[in-house]
N, C-alpha and C positions, 0 to 999 in steps of 0.2 A: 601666110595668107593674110592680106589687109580687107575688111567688109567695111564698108561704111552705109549706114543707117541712115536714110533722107527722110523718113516719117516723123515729124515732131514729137506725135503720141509716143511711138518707140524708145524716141532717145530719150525720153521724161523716164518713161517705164524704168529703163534702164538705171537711171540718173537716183529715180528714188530707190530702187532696191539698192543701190550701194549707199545710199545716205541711212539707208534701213539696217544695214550691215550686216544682209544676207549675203553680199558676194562682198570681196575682195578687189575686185577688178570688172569692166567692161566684159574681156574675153571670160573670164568664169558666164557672169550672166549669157552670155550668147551659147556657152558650152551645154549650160542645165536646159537651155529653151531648145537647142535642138537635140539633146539627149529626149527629152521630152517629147519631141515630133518625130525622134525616133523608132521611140517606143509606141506612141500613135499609130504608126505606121505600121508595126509591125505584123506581118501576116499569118505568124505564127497564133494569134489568136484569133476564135470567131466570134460572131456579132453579142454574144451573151457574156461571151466574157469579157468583153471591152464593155459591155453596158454594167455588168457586176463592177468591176474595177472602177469604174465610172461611181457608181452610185457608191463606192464604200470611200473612195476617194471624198465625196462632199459630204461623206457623215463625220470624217475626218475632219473639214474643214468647218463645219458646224459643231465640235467638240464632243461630239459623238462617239469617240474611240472609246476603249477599254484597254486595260495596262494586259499585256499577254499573260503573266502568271494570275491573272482573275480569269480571263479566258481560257485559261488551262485550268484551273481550280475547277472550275463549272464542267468542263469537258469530259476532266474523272471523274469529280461525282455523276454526273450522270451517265457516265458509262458502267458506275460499281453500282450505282442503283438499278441499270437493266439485267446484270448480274444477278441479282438479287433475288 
């Protein structure tokens, strides 16, 4: 399949994620953006959990995360502390 891209804003998009050295290729990048609108799409979620995923996605991009074994650490202890 050949796509060709006519929005200039696009083809930059593009042009800089691989100068970024996020993709490898054009077709990578077009594969992650509609995996992406994929997953957007999908029905299989409703309106709170695309807003959740949404909001933990931009805590993610504002360096917001947490390493999972700290988020696991916290999640025993307070589950041995309701034990308790």
């Amino acid at each position: 399949m050949r796509i060709v891209v006519d929005k200039p804003e696009l083809r930059e998009f593009v042009e800089d994620q691989l100068k970024r050295g996020r993709f490898a290729s054009p077709t990578e990048v077009v594969e992650a953006a509609l995996a992406h609108l994929r997953d957007e799409l999908d029905e299989g979620f409703d309106d709170a959990t695309r807003l959740a995923i949404e909001r933990a996605a931009q805590q993610l991009d504002r360096g917001e995360g947490r390493p999972l074994d700290e988020v696991a650490a916290s999640l025993r202890q307070r589950y041995n502390n309701q034990r308790l």
